[in-house]
C-alpha positions in Angstrom: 0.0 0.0 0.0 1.1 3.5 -0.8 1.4 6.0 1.8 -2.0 8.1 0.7 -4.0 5.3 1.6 -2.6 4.3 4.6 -3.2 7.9 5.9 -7.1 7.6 4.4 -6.9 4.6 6.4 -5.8 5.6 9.7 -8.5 8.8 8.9 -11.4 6.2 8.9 -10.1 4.3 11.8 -9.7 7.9 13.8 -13.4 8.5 12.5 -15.1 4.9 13.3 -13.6 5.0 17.0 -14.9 9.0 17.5 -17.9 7.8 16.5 -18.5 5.5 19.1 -17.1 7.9 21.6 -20.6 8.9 23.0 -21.0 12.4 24.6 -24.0 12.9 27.1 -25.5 16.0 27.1 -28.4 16.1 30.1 -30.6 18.8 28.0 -32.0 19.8 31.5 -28.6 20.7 32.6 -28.4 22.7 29.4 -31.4 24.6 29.9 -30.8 25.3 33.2 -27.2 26.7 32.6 -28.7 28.8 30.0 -31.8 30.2 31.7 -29.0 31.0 34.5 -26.7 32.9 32.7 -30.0 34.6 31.0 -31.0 36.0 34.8 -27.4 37.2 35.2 -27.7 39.0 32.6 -31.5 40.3 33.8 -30.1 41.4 37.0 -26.5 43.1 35.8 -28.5 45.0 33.1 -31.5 46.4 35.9 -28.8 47.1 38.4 -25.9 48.9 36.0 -27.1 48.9 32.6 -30.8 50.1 32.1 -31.3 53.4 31.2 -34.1 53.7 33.9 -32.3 52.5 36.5 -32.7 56.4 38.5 -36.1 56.3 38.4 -37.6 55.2 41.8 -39.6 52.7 42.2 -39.8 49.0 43.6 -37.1 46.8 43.3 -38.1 44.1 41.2 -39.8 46.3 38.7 -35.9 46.7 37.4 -35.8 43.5 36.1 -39.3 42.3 34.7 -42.9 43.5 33.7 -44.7 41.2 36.0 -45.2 44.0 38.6 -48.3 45.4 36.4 -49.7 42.3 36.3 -49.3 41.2 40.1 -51.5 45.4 40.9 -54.2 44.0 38.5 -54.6 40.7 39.9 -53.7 41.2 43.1 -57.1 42.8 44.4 -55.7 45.7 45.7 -53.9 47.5 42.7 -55.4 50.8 42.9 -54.8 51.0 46.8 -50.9 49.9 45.8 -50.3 52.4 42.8 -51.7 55.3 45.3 -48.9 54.1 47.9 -46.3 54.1 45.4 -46.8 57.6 44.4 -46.8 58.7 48.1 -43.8 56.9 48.4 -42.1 57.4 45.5 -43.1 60.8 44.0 -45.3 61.8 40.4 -43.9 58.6 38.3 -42.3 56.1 40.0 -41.6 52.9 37.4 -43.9 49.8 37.6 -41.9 47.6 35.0 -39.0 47.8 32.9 
């Protein structure tokens, strides 16, 4: 045999054994590793990023819309919204 085969040989060798090398990815610990590194990058935006960041107003409402939702639903929104503006002035922010 001449010395291009051999190498074409060996190549198909190299390739048959990778191809019973088996690599377990647990998709759950994919998802989770990304929907982690997705909230990291919530929070470091809210808390040194967002352009609203100097407006007052709760906490959360830096880092999702929910807030709006939770006054509608939550029985009490108007009674809420009227202690935010005592508390926090003419506009303070109720989602991002």
């Amino acid at each position: 045999m001449d010395d291009e085969t051999l190498v074409w040989q060996w190549i198909i060798e190299q390739l048959d054994e990778a191809r019973h090398v088996y690599i377990h990815l647990n998709w759950v610990s994919v998802a989770l590793a990304v929907s982690g590194a997705y909230s990291l990058y919530i929070v470091f935006y809210g808390l040194f990023l967002c352009p609203t960041r100097h407006i007052p107003g709760p906490f959360f409402t830096r880092f999702t819309n929910l807030y709006p939702f939770y006054l509608t639903f939550s029985g009490d929104g108007l009674e809420r919204v009227r202690r935010l503006h005592q508390k926090y002035g003419t506009s303070p922010i109720s989602g991002n």
